[in-house]
DRENNU-185526 format. One record per residue (C-alpha): x, y, z; residue number from 0; residue in three letters; chain. Coordinates in nm, 4 decimals, decimal comma. Example, Ala and Ser with C-alpha at 12.3 -4.5 7.8 and 13.67 -1.06 7.14 Angstrom:
// DRENNU-185526
NODE          x          y          z     n   res   chain
NODE     1,2300    -0,4500     0,7800     0   ALA       A
NODE     1,3670    -0,1060     0,7140     1   SER       A
END
This chain:
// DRENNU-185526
NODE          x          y          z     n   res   chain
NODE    -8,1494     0,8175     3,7232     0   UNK       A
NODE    -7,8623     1,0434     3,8672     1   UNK       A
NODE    -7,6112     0,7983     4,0601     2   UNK       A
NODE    -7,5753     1,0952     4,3182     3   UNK       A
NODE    -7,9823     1,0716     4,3464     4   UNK       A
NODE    -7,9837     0,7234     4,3794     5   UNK       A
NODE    -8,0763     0,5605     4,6790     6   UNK       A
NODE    -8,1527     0,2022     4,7674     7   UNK       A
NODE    -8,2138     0,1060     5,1374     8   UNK       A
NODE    -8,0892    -0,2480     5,2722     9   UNK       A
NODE    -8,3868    -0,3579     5,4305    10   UNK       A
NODE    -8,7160    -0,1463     5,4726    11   UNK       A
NODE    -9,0504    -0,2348     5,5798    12   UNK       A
NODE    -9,2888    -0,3142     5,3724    13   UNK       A
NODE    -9,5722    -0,1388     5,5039    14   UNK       A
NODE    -9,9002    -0,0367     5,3708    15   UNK       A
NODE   -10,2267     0,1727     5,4207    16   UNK       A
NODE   -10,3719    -0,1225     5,5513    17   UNK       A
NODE   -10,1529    -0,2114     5,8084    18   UNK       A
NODE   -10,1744     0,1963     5,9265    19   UNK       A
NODE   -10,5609     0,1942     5,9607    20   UNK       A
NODE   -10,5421    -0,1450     6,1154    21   UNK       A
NODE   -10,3348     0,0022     6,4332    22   UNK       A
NODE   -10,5059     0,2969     6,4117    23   UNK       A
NODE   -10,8317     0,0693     6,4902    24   UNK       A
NODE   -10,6857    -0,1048     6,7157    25   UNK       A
NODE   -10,5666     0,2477     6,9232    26   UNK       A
NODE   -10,9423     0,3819     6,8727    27   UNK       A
NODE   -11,0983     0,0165     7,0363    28   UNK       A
NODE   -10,9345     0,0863     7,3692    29   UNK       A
NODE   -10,7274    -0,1939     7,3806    30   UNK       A
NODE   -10,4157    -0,1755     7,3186    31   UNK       A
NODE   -10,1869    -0,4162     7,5396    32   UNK       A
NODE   -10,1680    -0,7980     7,5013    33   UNK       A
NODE   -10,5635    -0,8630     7,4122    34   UNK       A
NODE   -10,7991    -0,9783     7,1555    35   UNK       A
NODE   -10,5730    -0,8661     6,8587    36   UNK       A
NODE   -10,2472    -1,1026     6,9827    37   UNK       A
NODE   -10,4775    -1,3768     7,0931    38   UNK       A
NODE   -10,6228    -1,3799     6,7322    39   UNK       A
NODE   -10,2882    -1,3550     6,5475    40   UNK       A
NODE   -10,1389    -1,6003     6,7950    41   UNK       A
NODE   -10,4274    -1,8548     6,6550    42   UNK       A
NODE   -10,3460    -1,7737     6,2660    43   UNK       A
NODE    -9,9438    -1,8446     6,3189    44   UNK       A
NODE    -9,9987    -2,1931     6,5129    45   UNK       A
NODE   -10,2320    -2,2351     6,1786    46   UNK       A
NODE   -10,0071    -2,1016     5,9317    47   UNK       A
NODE    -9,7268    -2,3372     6,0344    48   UNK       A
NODE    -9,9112    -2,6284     6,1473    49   UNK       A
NODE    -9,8989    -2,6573     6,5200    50   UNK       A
NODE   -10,1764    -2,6347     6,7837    51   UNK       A
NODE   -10,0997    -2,2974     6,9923    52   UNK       A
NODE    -9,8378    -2,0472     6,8989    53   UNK       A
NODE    -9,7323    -1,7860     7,1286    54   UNK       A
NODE    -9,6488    -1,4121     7,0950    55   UNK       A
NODE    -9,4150    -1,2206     7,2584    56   UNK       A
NODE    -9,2436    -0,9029     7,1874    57   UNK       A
NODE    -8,8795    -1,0490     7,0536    58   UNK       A
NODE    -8,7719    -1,3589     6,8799    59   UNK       A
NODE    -8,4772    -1,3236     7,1790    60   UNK       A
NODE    -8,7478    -1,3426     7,4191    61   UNK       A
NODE    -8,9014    -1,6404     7,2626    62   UNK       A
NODE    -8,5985    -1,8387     7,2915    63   UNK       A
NODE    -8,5020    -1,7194     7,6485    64   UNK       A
NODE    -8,8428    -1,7952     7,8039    65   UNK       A
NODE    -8,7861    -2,1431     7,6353    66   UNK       A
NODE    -8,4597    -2,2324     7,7869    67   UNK       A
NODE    -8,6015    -2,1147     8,0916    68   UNK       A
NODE    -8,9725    -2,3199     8,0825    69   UNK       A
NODE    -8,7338    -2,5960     7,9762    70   UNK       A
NODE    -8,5381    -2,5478     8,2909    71   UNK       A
NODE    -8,1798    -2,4812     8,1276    72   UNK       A
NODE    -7,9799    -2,3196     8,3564    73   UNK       A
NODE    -7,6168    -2,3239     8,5325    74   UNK       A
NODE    -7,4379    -2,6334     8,4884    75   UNK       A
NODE    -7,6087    -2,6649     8,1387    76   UNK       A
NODE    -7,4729    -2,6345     7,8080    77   UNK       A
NODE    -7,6323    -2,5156     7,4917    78   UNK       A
NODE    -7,4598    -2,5723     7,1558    79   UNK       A
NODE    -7,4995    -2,3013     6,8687    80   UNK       A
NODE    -7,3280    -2,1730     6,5633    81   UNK       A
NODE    -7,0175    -1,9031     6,5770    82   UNK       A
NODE    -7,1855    -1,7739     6,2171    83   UNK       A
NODE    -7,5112    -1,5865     6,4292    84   UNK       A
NODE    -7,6219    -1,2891     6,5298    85   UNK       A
NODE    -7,5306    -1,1976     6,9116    86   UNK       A
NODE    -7,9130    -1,2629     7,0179    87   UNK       A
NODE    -7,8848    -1,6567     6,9440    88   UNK       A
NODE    -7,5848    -1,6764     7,2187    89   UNK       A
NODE    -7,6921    -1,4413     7,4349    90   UNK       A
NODE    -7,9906    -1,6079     7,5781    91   UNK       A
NODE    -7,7597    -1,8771     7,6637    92   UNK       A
NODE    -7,5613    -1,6241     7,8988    93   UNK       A
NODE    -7,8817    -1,4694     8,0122    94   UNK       A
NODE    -8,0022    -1,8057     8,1781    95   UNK       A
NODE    -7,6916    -1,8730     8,3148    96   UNK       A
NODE    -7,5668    -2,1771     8,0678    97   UNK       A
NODE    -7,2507    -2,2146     7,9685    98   UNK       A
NODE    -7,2196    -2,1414     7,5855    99   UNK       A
NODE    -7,0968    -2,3442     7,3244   100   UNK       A
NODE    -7,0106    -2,2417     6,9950   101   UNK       A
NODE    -6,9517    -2,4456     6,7011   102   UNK       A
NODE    -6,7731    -2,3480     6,3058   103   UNK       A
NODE    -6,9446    -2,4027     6,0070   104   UNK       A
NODE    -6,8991    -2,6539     5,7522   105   UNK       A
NODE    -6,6329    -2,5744     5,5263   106   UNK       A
NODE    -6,7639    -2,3292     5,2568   107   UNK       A
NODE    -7,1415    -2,3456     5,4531   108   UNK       A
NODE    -7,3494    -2,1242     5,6390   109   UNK       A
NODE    -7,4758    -2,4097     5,8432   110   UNK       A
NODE    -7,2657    -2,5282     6,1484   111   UNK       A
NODE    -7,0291    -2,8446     6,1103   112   UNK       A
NODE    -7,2455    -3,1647     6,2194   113   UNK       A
NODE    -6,9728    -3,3796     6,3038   114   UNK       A
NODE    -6,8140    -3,1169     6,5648   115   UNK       A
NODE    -7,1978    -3,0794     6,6869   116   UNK       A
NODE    -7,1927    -3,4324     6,7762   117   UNK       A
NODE    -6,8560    -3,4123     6,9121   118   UNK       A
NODE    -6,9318    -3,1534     7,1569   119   UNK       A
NODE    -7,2562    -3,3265     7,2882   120   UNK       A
NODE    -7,1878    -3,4307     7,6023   121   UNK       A
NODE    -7,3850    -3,5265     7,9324   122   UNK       A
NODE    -7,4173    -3,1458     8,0313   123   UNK       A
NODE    -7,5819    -3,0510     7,6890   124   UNK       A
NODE    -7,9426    -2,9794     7,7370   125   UNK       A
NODE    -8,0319    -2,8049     7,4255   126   UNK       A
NODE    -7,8681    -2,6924     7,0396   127   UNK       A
NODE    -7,9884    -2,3677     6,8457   128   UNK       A
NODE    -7,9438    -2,4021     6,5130   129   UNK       A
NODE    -7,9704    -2,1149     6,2993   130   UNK       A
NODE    -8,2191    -2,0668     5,9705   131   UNK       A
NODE    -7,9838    -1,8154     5,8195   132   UNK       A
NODE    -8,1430    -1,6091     5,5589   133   UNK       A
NODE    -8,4631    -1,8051     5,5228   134   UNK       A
NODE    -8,2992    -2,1481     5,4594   135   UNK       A
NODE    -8,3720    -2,4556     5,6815   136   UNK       A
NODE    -8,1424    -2,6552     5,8516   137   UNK       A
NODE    -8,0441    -3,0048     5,7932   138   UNK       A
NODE    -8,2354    -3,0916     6,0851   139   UNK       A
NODE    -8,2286    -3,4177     5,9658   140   UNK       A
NODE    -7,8925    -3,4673     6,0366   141   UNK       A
NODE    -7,9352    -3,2741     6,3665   142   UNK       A
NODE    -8,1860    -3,5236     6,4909   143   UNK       A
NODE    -7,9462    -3,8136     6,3812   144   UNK       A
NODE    -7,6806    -3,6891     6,5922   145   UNK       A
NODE    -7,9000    -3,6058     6,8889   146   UNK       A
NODE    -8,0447    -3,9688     6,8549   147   UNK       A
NODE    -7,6568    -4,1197     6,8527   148   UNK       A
NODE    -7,5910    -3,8875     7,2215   149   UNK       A
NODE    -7,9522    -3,9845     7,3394   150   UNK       A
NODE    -7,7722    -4,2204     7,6014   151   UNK       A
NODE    -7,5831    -3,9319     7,7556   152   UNK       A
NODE    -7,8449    -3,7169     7,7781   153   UNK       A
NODE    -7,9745    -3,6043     8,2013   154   UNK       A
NODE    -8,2874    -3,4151     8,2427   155   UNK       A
NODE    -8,3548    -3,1676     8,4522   156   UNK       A
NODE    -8,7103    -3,1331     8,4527   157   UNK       A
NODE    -9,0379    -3,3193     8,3629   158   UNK       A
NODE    -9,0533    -3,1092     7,9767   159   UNK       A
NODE    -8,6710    -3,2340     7,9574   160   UNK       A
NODE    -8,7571    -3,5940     8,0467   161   UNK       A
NODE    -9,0896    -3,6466     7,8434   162   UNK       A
NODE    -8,8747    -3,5002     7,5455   163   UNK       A
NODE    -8,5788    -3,7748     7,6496   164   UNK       A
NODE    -8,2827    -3,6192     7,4630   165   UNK       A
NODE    -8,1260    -3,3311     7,3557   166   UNK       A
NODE    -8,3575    -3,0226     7,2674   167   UNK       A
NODE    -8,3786    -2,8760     6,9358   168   UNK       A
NODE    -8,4138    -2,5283     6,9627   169   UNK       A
NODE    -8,4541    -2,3294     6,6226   170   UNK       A
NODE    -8,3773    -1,9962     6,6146   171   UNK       A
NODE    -8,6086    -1,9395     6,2728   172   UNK       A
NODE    -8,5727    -1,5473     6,3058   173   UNK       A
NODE    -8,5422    -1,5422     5,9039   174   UNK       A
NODE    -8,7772    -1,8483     5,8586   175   UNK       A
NODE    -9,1290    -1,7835     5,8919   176   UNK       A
NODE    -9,2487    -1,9618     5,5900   177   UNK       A
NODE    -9,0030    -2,1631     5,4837   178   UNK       A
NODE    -9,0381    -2,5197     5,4134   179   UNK       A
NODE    -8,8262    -2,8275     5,3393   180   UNK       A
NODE    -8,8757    -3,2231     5,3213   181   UNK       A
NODE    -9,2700    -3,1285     5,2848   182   UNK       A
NODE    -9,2688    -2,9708     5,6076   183   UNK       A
NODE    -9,3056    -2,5769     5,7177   184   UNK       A
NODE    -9,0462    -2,4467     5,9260   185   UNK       A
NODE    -9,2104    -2,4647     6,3027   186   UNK       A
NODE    -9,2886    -2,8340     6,2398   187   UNK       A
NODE    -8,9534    -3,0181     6,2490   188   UNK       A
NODE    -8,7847    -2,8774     6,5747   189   UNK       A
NODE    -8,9117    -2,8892     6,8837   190   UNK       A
NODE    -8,9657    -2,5336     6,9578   191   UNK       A
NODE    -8,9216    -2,2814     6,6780   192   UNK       A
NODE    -8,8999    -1,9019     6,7655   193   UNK       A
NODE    -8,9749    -1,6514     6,4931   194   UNK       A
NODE    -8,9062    -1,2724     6,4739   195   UNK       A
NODE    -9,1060    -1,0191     6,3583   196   UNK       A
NODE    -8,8680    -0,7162     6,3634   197   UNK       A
NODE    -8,9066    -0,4145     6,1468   198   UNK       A
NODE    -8,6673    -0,5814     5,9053   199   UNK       A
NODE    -8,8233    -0,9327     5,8574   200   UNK       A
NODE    -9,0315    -1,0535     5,5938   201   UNK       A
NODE    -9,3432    -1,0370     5,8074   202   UNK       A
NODE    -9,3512    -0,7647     6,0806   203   UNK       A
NODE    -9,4800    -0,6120     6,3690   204   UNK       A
NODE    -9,2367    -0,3315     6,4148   205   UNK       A
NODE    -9,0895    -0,5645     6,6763   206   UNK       A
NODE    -9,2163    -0,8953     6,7639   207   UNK       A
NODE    -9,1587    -1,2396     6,7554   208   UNK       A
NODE    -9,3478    -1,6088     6,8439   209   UNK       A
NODE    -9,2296    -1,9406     6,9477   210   UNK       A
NODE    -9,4602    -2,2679     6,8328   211   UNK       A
NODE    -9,3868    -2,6157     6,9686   212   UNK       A
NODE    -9,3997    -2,9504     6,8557   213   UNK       A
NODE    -9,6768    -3,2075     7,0504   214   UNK       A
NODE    -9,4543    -3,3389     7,3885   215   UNK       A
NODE    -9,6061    -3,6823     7,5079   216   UNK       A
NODE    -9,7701    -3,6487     7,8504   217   UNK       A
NODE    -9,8231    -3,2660     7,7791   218   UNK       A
NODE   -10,0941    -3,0782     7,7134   219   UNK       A
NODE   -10,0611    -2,7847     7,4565   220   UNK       A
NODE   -10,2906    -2,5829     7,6754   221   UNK       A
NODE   -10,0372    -2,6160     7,9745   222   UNK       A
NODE    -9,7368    -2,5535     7,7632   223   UNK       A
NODE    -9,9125    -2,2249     7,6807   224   UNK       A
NODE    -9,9790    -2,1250     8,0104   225   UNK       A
NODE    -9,6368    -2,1433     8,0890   226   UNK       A
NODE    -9,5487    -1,8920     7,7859   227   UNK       A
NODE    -9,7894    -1,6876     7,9552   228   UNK       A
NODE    -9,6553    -1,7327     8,3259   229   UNK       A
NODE    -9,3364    -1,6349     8,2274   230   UNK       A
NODE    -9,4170    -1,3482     8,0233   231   UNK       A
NODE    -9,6719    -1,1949     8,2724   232   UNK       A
NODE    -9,4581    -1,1895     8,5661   233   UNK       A
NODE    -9,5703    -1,4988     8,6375   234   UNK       A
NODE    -9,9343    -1,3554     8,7358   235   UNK       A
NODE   -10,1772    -1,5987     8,6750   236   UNK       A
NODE   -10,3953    -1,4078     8,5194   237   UNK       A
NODE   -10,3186    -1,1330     8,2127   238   UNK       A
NODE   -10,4643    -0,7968     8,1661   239   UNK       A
NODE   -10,7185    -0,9000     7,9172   240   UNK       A
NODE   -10,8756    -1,1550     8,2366   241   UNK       A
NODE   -10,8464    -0,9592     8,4752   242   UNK       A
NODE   -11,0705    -0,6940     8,2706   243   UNK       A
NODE   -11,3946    -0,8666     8,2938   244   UNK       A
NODE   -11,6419    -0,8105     8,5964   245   UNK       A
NODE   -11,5614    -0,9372     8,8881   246   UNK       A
NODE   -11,2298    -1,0930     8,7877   247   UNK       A
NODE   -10,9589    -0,8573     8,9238   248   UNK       A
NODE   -10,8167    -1,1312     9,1994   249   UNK       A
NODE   -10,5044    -1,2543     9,0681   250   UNK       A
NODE   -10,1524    -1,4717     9,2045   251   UNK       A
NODE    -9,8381    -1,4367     9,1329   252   UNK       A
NODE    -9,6991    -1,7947     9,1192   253   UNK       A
NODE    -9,3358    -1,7380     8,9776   254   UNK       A
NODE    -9,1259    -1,3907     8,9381   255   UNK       A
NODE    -9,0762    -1,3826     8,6237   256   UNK       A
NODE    -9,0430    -1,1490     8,3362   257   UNK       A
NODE    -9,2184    -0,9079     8,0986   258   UNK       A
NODE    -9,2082    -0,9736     7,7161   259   UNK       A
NODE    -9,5429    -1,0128     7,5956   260   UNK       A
NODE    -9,6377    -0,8950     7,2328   261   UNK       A
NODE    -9,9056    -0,5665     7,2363   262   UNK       A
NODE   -10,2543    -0,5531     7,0124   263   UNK       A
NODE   -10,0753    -0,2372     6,8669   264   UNK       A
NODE    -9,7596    -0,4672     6,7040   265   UNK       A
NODE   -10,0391    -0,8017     6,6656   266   UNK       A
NODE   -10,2951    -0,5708     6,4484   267   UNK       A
NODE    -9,9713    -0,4688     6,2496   268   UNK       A
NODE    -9,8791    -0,8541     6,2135   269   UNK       A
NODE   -10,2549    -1,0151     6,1134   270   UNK       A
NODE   -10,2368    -0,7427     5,8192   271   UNK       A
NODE    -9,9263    -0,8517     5,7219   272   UNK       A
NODE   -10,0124    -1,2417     5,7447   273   UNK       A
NODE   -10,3097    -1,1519     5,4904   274   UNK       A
NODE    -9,9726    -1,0072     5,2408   275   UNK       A
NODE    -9,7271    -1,2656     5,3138   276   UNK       A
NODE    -9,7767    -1,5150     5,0180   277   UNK       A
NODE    -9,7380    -1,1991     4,8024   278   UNK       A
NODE    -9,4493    -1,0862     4,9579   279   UNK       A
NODE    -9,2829    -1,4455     4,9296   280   UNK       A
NODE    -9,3443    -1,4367     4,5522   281   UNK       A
NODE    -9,1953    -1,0894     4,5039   282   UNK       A
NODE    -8,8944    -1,2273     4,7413   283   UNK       A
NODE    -8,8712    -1,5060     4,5021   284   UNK       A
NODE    -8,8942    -1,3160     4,2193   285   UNK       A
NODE    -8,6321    -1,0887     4,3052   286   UNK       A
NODE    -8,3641    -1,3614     4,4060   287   UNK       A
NODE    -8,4143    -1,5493     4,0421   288   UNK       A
NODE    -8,3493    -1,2039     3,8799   289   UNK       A
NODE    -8,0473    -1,1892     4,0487   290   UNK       A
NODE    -7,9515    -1,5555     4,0538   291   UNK       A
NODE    -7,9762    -1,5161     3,6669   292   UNK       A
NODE    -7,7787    -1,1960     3,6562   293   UNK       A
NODE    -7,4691    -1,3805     3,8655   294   UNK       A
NODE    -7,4429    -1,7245     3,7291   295   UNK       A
NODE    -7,2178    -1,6562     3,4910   296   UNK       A
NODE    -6,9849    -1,4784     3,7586   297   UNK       A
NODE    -6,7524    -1,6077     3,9821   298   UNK       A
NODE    -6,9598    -1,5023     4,2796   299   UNK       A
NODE    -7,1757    -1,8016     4,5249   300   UNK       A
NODE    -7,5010    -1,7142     4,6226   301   UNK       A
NODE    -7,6789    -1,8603     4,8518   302   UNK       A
NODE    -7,9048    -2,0983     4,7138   303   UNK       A
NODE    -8,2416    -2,0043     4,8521   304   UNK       A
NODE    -8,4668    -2,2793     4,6298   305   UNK       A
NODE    -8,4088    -2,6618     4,5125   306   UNK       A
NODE    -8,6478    -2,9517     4,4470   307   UNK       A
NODE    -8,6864    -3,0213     4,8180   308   UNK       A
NODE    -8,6470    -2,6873     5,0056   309   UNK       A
NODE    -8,8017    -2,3028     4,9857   310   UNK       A
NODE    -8,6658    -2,0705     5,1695   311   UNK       A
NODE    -8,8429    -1,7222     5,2740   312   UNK       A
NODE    -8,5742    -1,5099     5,0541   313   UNK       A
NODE    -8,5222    -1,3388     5,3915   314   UNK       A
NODE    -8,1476    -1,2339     5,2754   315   UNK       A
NODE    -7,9135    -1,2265     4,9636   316   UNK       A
NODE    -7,5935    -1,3779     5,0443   317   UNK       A
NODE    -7,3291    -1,3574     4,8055   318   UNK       A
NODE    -7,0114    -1,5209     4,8571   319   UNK       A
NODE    -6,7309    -1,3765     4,6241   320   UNK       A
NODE    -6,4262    -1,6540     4,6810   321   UNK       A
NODE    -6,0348    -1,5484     4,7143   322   UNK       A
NODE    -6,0819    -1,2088     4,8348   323   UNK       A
NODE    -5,9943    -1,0902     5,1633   324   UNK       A
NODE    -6,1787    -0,9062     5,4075   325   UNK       A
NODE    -6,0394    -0,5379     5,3489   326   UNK       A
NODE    -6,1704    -0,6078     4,9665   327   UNK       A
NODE    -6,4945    -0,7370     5,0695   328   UNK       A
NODE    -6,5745    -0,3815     5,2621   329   UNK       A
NODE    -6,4116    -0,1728     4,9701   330   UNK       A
NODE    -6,6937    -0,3566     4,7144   331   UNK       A
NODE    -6,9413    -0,2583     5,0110   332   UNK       A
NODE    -6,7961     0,0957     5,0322   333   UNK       A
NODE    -6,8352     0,0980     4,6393   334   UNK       A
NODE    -7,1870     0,0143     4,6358   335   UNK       A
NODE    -7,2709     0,2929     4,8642   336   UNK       A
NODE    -7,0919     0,5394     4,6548   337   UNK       A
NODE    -7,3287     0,4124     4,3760   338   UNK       A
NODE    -7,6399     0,4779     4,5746   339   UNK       A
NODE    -7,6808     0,1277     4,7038   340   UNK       A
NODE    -7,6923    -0,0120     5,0375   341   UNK       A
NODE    -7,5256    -0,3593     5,1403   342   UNK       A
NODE    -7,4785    -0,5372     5,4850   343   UNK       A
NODE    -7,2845    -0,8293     5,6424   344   UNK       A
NODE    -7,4610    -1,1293     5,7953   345   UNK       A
NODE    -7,2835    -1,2562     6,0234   346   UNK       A
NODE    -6,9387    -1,1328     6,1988   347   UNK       A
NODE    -6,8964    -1,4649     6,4104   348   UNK       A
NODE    -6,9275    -1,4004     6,7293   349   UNK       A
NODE    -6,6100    -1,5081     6,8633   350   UNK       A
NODE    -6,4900    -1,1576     6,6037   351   UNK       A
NODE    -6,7014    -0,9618     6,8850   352   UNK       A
NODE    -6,5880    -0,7890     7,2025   353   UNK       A
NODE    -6,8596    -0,9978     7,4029   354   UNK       A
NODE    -6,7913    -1,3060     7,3199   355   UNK       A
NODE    -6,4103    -1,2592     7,3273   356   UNK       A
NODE    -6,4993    -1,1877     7,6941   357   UNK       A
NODE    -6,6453    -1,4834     7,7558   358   UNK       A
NODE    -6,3056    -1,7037     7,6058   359   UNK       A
NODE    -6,3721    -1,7534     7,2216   360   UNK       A
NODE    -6,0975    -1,6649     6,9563   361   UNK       A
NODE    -6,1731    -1,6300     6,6424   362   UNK       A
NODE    -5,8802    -1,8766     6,5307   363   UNK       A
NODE    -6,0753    -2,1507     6,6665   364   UNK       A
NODE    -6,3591    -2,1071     6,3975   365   UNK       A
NODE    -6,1667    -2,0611     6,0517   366   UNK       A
NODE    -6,3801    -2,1636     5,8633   367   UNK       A
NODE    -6,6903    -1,9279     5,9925   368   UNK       A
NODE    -6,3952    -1,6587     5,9388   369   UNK       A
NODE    -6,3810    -1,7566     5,5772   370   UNK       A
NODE    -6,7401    -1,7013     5,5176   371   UNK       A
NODE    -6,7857    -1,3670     5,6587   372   UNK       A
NODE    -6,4737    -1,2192     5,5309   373   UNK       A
NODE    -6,6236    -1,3041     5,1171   374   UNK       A
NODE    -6,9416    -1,2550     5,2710   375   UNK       A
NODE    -7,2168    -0,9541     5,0695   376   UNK       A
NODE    -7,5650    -0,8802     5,1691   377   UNK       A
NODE    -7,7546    -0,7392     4,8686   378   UNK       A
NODE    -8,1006    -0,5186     4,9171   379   UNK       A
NODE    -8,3838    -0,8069     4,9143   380   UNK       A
NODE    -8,7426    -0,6245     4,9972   381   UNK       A
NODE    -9,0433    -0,6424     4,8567   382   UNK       A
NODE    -9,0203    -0,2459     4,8016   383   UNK       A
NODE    -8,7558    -0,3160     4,5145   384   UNK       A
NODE    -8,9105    -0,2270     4,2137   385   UNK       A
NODE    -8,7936    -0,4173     3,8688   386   UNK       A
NODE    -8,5833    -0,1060     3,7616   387   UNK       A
NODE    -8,3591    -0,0570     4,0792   388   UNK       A
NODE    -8,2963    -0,4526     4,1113   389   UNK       A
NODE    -8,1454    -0,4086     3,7548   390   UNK       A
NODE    -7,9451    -0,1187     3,9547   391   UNK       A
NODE    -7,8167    -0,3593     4,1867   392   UNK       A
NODE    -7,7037    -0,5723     3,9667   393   UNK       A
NODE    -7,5539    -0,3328     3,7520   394   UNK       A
NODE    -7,3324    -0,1647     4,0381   395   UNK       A
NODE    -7,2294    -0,5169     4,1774   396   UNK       A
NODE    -7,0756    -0,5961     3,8371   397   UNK       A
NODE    -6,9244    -0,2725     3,8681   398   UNK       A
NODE    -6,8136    -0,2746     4,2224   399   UNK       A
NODE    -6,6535    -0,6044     4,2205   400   UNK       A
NODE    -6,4858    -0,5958     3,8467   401   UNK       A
NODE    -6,2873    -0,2784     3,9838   402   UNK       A
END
């Protein structure tokens, strides 16, 4: 194929005839807000994953927020994240008036540093968001061990805060619906989990996103669900879908709240797409091995997506390529496009952004997320890559980066 002619997208939706007569069923049955559709493909997450009740809504950014805020994190709090995120992580931090803190990764990791984690726990911390970055757990492990060691320090604000007795763990599993590690799905270890379901995720809804919860002692599921809903309805107590049947139209509004709920439009995309997902997993996988095969004899580090005890969702490729600075990272990128291929970045630390630099953080302060980004190439992973144009990719990378 002509270079010139040659064009491979990043990160494109996977979507099929299926999922296209599915909304277009959905627009025909007259519903097509939060209803029957959501409620169904609420039921087959909280399944999928292994919880009780899942909940939609229509952002993985809203899932967290409406957690910190059902949890009752607000001013005076802290909440401890990763510098190596996307802005969304952090910025429902801001949004509920907590006081942010970020932490560097691990030399030479992804992942943030555990022992400054536990170093920055302190009697204001209410809740951590670690990050699933590309499809790859945690070591929540570790996470809990350190939020077990603090335990002592730890002052809750409200009755969810004080049945839980300790620091909440808050995953931000945008990349991780799926994955799995230590036997256990991603949605099972922390104690809330928020997925998204954006146009360029694995499994999507054109936007989107759901939160599932671990079982709190002295709560009931049920409640902790209402509360999702509360929140997200502008705190009516009753939602559209209710307040449709004869007779039912009286409603309260108990709280004001917020709007974020997930539509049957988006839910009738995302039940189609549950139906593909173990497909689209293998193909993921698939596609990473042909490329983990291709590099291993290169001086390049990719992320390492499967071992004996984890599987990630392939959500990203990350390549590492060590010694080079960041000025000869975006040439290689700029050299792929010429080639007809399209790369990305994940993630300019935060503290790199005009935001956050607003807020106090300096870059200098997190060297080590620094080093990652600035080696840091995203290559095309989707499940629209044929076996041809992966060849492609790895073809041009060899050429990009050995100029």
């Amino acid at each position: 194929m002509n270079i010139k002619n040659h064009n491979i997208p990043f990160s494109p939706p996977d979507i099929t005839d299926e999922e296209i007569n599915a909304v277009t069923e959905t627009l025909k049955s007259g519903w097509i807000t939060t209803g029957p559709k959501t409620k169904e493909l609420e039921q087959k997450l909280a399944n999928y994953v292994g919880q009780e009740r899942a909940v939609c809504l229509n952002s993985a950014t809203a899932a967290m927020e409406t957690t910190l805020r059902i949890l009752g994190v607000g001013p005076g709090d802290e909440v401890i994240t990763s510098a190596y995120t996307y802005t969304a992580t952090a910025s429902v931090i801001e949004h509920v008036g907590a006081k942010i803190i970020l932490i560097d990764t691990a030399p030479g990791s992804y992942e943030m540093d555990y022992s400054q984690l536990e170093k920055a726990i302190n009697e204001n911390t209410k809740a951590i968001i670690p990050i699933d970055i590309a499809g790859v757990m945690c070591d929540y492990e570790t996470i809990y061990n350190v939020v077990k060691k603090k335990e002592r320090l730890f002052s809750p604000n409200n009755a969810l805060q004080k049945a839980i007795g300790r620091v909440i763990v808050l995953a931000d599993a945008a990349h991780a619906f799926g994955a799995e590690k230590n036997g256990q799905k991603c949605g099972q270890v922390a104690d809330f989990t928020c997925f998204s379901f954006h146009a360029v995720k694995n499994l999507t809804t054109a936007e989107g996103g759901a939160v599932v919860w671990s079982d709190i002692d002295g709560f009931d599921n049920e409640d902790i669900y209402k509360l999702y809903m509360l929140y997200s309805l502008h705190g009516q107590t009753k939602d559209a879908l209710s307040k449709s049947q004869k007779g039912s139209w009286e409603y309260d509004i108990v709280l004001p709240a917020y709007k974020c709920n997930m539509t049957d439009i988006m839910a009738s995309i995302g039940l189609v797409q549950l139906e593909r997902y173990q497909g689209m997993l293998e193909r993921r996988k698939e596609i990473i091995n042909k490329y983990d095969e291709a590099f291993s004899l290169m001086q390049v580090q990719p992320l390492k997506h499967f071992s004996s005890n984890h599987s990630s969702t392939g959500h990203l490729y990350l390549v590492n390529i060590p010694f080079i600075s960041e000025e000869k990272r975006n040439e290689i990128i700029n050299r792929m496009a010429e080639l007809g291929v399209s790369c990305n970045v994940h993630y300019k630390p935060l503290p790199m952004l005009t935001a956050y630099k607003n807020l106090g953080f300096d870059i200098k302060s997190f060297p080590n997320a620094y080093n990652q980004y600035k080696t840091e190439i995203s290559l095309p992973l989707h499940t629209s890559l044929s076996d041809y144009e992966v060849e492609y990719v790895i073809n041009s990378f060899k050429k990009a980066i050995s100029n």
